[in-house]
N, C-alpha and C positions, 0 to 999 in steps of 0.2 A: 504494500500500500504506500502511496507516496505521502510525502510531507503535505501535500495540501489535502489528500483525501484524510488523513488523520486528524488535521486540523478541522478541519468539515465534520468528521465524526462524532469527535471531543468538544464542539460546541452545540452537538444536536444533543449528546448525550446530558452534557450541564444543564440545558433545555430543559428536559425531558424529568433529570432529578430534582432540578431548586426552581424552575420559573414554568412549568407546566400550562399553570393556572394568571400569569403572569404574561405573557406573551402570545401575540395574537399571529405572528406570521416572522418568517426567518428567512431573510435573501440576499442569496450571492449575486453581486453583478460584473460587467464587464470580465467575465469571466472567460476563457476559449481552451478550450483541449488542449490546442497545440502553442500554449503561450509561454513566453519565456520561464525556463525555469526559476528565475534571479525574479522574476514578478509575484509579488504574494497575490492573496484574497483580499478582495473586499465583503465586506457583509453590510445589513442594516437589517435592524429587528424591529418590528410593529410593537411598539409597549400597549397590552392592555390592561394595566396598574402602576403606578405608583413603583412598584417594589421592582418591576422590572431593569430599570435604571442600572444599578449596579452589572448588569451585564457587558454594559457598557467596556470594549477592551483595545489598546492599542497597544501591539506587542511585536515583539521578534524573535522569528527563530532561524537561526545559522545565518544571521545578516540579510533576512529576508524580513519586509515588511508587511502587516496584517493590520487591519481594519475595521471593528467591531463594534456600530455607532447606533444608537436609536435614532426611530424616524416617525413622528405621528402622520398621523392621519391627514389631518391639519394642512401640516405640506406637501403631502401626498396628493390633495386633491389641487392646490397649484401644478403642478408640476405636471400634472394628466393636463390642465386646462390651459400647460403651456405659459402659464407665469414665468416660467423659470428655466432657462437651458440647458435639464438635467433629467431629458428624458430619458438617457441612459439607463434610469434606475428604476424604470418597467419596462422598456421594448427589448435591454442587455438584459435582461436578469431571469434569475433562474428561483424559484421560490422551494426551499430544502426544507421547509418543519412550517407546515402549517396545524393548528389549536383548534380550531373547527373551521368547518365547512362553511359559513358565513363569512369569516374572516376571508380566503381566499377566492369568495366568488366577488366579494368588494376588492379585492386587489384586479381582478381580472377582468371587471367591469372598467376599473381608470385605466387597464391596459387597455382596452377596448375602446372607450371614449378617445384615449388621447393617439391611436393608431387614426381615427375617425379625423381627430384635427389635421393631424398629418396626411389625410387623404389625397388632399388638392381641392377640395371643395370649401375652407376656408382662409383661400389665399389672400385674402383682404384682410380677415383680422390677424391672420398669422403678419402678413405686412406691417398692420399697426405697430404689434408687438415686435417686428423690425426699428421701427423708428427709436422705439421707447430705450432700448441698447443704445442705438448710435447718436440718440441726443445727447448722451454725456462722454462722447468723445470730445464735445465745446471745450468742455472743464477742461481737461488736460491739455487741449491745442493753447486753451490761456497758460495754462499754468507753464507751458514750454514758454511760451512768450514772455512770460513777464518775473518767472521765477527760476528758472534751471539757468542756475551758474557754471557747471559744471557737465562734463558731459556724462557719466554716472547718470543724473537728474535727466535728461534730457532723451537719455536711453528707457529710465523707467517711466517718465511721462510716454513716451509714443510705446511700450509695451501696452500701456494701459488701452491706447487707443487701437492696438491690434488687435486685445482681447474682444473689444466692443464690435468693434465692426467684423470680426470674423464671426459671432454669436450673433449678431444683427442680418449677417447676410443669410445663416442656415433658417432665421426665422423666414428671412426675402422667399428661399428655397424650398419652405416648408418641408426642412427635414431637421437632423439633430447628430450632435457628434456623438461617438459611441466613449463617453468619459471625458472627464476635465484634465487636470493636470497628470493626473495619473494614471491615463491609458498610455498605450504603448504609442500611437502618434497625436503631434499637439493637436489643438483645433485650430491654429493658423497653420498648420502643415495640410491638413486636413479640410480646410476651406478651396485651398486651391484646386480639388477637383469637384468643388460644387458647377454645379450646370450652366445657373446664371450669375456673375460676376460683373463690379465695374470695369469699368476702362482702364489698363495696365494694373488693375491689380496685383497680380504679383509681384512683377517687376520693382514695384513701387514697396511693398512688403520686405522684398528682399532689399531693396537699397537703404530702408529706415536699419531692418535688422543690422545689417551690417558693414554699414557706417560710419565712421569715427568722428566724420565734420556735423558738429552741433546743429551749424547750419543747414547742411548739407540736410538732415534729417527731419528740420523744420518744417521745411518746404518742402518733404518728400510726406510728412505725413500732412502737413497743411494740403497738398494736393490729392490725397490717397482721401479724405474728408471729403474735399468739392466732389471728386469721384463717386462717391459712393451715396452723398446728395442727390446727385442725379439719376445715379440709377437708381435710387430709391425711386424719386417722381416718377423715372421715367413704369415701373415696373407698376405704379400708381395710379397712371395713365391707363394701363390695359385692362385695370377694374373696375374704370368707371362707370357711372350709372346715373346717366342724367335723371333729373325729377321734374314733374311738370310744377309752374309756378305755382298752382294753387298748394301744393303742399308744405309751402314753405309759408305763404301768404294769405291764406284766408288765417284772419281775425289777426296779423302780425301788426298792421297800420294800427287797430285799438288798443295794442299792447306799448310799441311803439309810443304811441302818441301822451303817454305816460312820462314817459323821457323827454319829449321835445317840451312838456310842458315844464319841467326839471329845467331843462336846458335854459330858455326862458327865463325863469326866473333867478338861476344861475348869476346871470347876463344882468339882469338888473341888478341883481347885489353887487358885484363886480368880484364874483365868488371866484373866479379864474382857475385855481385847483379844482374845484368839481368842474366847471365847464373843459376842462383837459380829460378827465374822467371818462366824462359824457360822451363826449368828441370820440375817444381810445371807442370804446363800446360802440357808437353811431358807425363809424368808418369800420371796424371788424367785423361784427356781425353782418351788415347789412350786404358790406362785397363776399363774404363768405356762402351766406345765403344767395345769391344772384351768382359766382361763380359755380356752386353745386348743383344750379338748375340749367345753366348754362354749357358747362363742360363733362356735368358727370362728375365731378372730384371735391372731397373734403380737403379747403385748405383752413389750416386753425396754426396754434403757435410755433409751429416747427416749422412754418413758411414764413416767407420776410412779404412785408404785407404788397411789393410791388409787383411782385407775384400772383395776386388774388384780388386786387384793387381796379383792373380794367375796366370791366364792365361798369362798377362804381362811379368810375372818374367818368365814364361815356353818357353817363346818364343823366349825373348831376352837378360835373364840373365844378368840384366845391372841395374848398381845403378850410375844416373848422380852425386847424389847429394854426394855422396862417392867422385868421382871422381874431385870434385867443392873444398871438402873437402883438399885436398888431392893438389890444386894448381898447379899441372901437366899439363899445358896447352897441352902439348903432347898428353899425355892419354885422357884427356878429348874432340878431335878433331878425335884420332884414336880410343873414345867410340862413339862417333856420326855417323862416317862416318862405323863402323861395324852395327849399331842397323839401320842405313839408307839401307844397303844390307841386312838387315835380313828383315825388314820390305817390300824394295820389293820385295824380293822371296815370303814371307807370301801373297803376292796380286796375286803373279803369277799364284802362290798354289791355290790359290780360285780363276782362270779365273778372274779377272779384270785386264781388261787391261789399259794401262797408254797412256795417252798424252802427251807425249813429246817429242819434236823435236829437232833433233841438227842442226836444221838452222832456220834461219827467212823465208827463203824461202821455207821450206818445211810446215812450218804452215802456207804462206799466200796460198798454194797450197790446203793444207787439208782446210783453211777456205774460202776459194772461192768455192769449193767444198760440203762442208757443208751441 
């Protein structure tokens, strides 16, 4: 028997003597027959009590490393739902000691579920959850800039940004690497035979990794960033799914108009922080809604807003925060009360119609009627 079936043996056995009743499910991952002998086990056991805990074991034997960690449930059901890129630890895994029959048909079900996301049939949210990785490559492209003195610094900041975007693009791919740092190849080794990829990605992978000019490396990971921006959009582009306007706009002008009357009165206090506010909110919203029925595409804060602002600008030709600028509480009440008659011609233009009454009596008529 080898060293890893005996180690396998002698924690089913410990199982089975002190934590019976204690433990819900027991599994090997990233496992393979034919893996190096110098590579130990990993394991992770389902606690179903309190008392399980002390099983807990990280050990060695003959300079080999072993693995032996609790995992609730808890994180278990991110990780099927693709929170987290560690699907390894139901699609690699091998389940050795299950406690009852309930416990295993719930682990089999998030295998199941999370094969299902991996399908290709949710390549838009798995997308999102692309973004959600790659927007904190920002942090460390600042942090190269304005803090690594040294090249040390400079090599762990764009480490960081290879991990993100190599885990950003297998969500792009909707697949998953089989192990983190402790499978036998990295997941930036490992990214490069994904299907879809930015533009010189590797190239660009390689010349950050091995690198010695600070500089040199800035600008290779500063570029490998805009890269992978675009491919992002661009892979964002191919799920698009325009919406006809009334979904966005029936009843949006009455809710709206909540705000422009904000806005208003903003303008006469000469509140100038909240009319910035307003303004952020007016111009976000309104080109985001108008570009998603337009193009098909959700853009929100991960996009720079001249990207998303076209349609906006064509409509209503209006810059609030100019006008905020600019301290003209005049202009900035006769830009409001013009972009509020463009915007409802714009609704009239696309048949939606408005609820609005000019009495109280004639909405308790309409809502009695109702």
């Amino acid at each position: 028997m080898t060293h890893n079936n005996r180690i396998i043996e002698a924690i089913k056995n410990k199982i089975l003597a002190e934590y019976k009743d204690d433990v819900s499910l027991l599994v090997l991952y990233n496992y393979q027959e034919d893996s190096d002998k110098n590579i130990g086990l990993d394991f992770y056991f389902i606690p179903k009590t309190e008392k399980a805990y002390p099983l807990s074991t990280q050990f060695i034997v003959d300079g080999i490393s072993y693995d032996l960690f609790p995992m609730n449930w808890d994180r278990l059901v991110k990780i099927a739902a693709m929170d987290s890129p560690q699907a390894y630890l139901f699609l690699s895994a091998k389940v050795i000691y299950s406690s009852d029959e309930q416990a295993l048909l719930r682990f089999n079900k998030y295998t199941s579920d999370l094969e299902n996301v991996l399908s290709g049939d949710y390549d838009e949210a798995m997308l999102n959850k692309s973004y959600e990785y790659f927007n904190e490559t920002y942090i460390y492209l600042y942090n190269m800039l304005h803090y690594c003195k040294r090249s040390i610094d400079t090599k762990l900041e764009s480490s960081k940004v290879l991990d993100q975007i190599a885990n950003a693009l297998a969500f792009a791919n909707s697949t998953y690497y089989n192990g983190g740092h402790g499978s036998a190849k990295s997941i930036i080794e490992s990214s490069f035979s994904l299907e879809k990829l930015p533009l010189n990605y590797e190239e660009l992978v390689r010349k950050i990794i091995f690198s010695n000019d600070m500089e040199e490396i800035f600008v290779a990971t500063n570029e490998l960033i805009n890269n992978t921006r675009l491919f992002l959009h661009g892979q964002k582009e191919l799920t698009a799914q325009p919406e006809p306007f009334e979904t966005f706009f029936i009843g949006y002008y009455e809710e709206l108009k909540s705000i422009i009357n904000r806005f208003i009165i903003a303008a006469n206090n000469k509140d100038y922080i909240k009319l910035f506010s307003l303004a952020a909110y007016i111009h976000e919203e309104l080109s985001q809604f108008m570009m998603k029925v337009e193009s098909g595409l959700w853009y929100n804060d991960r996009n720079v807003y001249s990207e998303y602002s076209k349609i906006f600008d064509d409509c209503f030709n209006i810059d609030f925060f100019q006008l905020i600028n600019d301290k003209n509480d005049e202009a900035i009440i006769n830009g409001m009360v013009e972009f509020e008659n463009k915007f409802v011609a714009l609704l009239t233009k696309n048949n939606i119609n408005l609820l609005s009454f000019d009495s109280l009596e004639a909405f308790e008529d309409y809502f009695q009627n109702k």
